[in-house]
N, C-alpha and C positions, 0 to 999 in steps of 0.2 A: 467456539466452533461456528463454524459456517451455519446458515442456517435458509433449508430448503425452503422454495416457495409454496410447498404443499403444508407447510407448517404455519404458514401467514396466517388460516382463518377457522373458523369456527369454535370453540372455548380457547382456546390457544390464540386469538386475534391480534392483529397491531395494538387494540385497543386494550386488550388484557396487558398486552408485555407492557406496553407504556405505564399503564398504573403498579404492576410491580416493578419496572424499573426504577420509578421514581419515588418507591418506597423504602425499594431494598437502598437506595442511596442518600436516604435520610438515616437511615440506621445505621448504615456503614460510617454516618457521618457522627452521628452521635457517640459509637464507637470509637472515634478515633482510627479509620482504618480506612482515612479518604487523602490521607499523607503522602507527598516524595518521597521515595527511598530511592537511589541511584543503584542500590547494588539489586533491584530487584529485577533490571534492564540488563541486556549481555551486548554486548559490542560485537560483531562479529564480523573481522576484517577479511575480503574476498579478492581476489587478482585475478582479473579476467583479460586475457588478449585477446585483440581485435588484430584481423585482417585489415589491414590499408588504412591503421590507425595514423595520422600524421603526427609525427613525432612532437608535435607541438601539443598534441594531446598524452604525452608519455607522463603517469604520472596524474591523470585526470581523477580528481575523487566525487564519486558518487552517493551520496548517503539515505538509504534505500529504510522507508517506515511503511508501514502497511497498519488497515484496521484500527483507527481510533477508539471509535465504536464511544464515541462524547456522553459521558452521562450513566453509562454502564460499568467497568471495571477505571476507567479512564476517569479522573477529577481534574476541575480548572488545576490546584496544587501539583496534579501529577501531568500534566499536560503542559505547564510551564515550565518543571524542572525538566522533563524532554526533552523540550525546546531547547535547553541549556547544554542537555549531553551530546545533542545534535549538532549544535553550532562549536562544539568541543571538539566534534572530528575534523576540523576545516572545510567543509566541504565544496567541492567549487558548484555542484548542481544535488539540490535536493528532490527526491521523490518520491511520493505518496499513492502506493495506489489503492484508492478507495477505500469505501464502508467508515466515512466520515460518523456516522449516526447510527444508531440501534436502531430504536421504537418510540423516539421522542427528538422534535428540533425545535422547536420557537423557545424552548427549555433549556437547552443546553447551546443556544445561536453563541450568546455573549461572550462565552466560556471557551469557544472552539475558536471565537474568530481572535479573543485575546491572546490563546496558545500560539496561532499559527502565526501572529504578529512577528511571535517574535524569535523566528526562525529567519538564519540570517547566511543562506547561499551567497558566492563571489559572482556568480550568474542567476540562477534563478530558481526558485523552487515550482515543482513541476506534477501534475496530481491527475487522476484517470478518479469517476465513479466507479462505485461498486452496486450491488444489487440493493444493499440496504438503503442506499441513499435513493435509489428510483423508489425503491418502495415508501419510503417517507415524504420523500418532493424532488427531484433534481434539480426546480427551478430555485427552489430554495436551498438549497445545498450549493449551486454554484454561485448562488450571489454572497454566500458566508466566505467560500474560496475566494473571491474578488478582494471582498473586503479584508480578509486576513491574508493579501498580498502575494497568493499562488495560484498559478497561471493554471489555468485546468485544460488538459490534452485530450479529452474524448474525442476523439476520429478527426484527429487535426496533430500537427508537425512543429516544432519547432527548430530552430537550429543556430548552434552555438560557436560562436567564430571564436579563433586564434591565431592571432600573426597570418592572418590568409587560409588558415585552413579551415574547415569546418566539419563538427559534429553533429548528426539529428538525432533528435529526439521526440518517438512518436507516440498518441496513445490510443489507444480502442475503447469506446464505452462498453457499458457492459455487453457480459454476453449474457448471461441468466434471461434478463429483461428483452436479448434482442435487439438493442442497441449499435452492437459494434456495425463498422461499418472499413473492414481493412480494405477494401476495395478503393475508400476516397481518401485512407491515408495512402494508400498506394500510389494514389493521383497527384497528391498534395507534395510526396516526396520528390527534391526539384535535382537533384543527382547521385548516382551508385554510390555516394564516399560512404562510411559507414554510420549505421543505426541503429538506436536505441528503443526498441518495445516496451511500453507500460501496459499492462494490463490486469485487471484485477483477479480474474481465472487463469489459477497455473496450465490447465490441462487445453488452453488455446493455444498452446504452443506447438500442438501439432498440425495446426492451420498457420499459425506465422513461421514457421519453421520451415514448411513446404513451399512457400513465396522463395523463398531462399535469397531474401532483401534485410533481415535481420541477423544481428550480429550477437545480440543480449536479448533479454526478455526478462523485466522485472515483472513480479507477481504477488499475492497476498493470497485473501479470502480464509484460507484454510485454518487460521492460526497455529498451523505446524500440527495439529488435532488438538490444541492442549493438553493432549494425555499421551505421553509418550511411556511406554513401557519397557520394563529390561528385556531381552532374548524376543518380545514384541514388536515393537516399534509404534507405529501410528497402523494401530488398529482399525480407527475410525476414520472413513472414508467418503467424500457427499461430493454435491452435485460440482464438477467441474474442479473436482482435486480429486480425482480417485488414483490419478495416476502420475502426480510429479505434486504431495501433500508439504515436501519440507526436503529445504536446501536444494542443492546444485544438481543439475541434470545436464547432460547434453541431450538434445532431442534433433538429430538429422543436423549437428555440425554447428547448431546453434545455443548458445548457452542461453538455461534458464534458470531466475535463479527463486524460489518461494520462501518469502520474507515469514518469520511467525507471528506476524504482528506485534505489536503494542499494548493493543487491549484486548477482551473479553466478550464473550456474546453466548446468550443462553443461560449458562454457568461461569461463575466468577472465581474459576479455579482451572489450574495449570499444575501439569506432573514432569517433570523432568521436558517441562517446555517453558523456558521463563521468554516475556516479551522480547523483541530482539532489533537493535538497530543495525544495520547491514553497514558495513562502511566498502566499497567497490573502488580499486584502482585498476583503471586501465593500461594495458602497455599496447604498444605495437605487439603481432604475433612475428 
């Protein structure tokens, strides 16, 4: 689960969690309980049509991860075989948006940049921080992005040509920290054809959704609550998911969609919320 900035200090510190982090993952290890399992991952394939999609984009696959969270529930072992069920969906543009790190990175650098190696988009894989990663280092966190080969979109645009036509793709740093900055993807964005939102807080979709320049809005943070209940649902609600915590929303004509993450934060345990890799194909609407 997400985890508020009022929780960052005092007995509870960065500095607490890093030393049980990196205990609880010597034991897990010692357990035997730091393994791949593919089936503990869900696939979960989404069809989203875009207005003024050009038909050369019919058919476009997106494959949408969120929350690593390197070193906590997530192991080099499981972080590679990932990689493999990822590069399994074909994907033509991969996405990540944030919370690379827990509460520990010079620890877990080697680990995360060998994973993302080897993730292998037809264009390019594409990545937005999250609050965890400001809070551990950004500047360290995006030079592990560089070196594991994914282009990191915080408050900047990319855009993906085919046969003449083109897709963007854009991302907002965070918001928790203050970060984003939609005003200069706004600027950066270089004509109306349609786009694509990263951003790590679901519940900024009611700020990119009223721009009314976005078409999608991928998201994370929330890990879907990891505790999903029968006749309940996602009970558990925090800072910037209280109100679109898991799956598909429309929010003012814009689709968004809240990934449930990958890994683990806090607690190393999930209810009727297994990690989830998103796979997205667009059509024209």
């Amino acid at each position: 689960m997400a985890t508020d900035e009022t929780t960052m200090s005092g007995p509870f510190s960065v500095a607490w969690r890093a030393r049980m982090q990196l205990s609880m993952a010597v034991a897990m290890e010692w357990l035997g309980r730091h393994r791949f399992n593919p089936d503990d991952f869900e696939v979960v394939p989404l069809t989203v049509s875009i207005p003024r999609l050009d038909p050369a984009f019919d058919g476009y696959r997106i494959v949408h991860i969120s929350d690593i969270h390197m070193g906590h529930w997530m192991t080099a072992a499981r972080l590679a075989g990932l990689a493999q069920l990822v590069n399994a969906q074909s994907p033509d543009l991969i996405a990540i948006t944030g919370d690379f790190v827990s509460y520990v990175l010079d620890e877990v650098a080697g680990d995360l940049v060998a994973g993302l190696s080897l993730l292998r988009p037809r264009d390019v894989a594409v990545a937005t921080l999250g609050n965890h990663d400001h809070w551990l280092g950004a500047a360290g966190v995006r030079h592990l992005l560089w070196q594991g080969g994914i282009t990191e979109l915080s408050n900047d645009v990319c855009t993906i040509h085919r046969h003449g036509a083109r897709l963007h793709v854009a991302g907002v740093d965070d918001v928790i920290v203050g970060q984003d900055r939609l005003d200069a993807v706004l600027d950066k964005l270089p004509s109306p054809e349609p786009t694509i939102l990263l951003c790590h807080e679901p519940d900024f979709a009611d700020v990119s959704a009223a721009s009314g320049r976005f078409h999608l809005q991928l998201s994370g943070h929330s890990h879907g609550t990891q505790l999903v209940l029968p006749r309940v649902g996602t009970f558990i609600r925090g800072h910037y998911f209280r109100k679109y915590p898991i799956g598909r929303y429309d929010v003012n004509g814009m689709t968004l969609y809240t990934n449930r993450g990958v890994g683990t934060n806090t607690i190393r345990l999930r209810i009727n919320c297994p990690p989830e890799i998103t796979v997205i194909t667009l059509h024209p609407a």
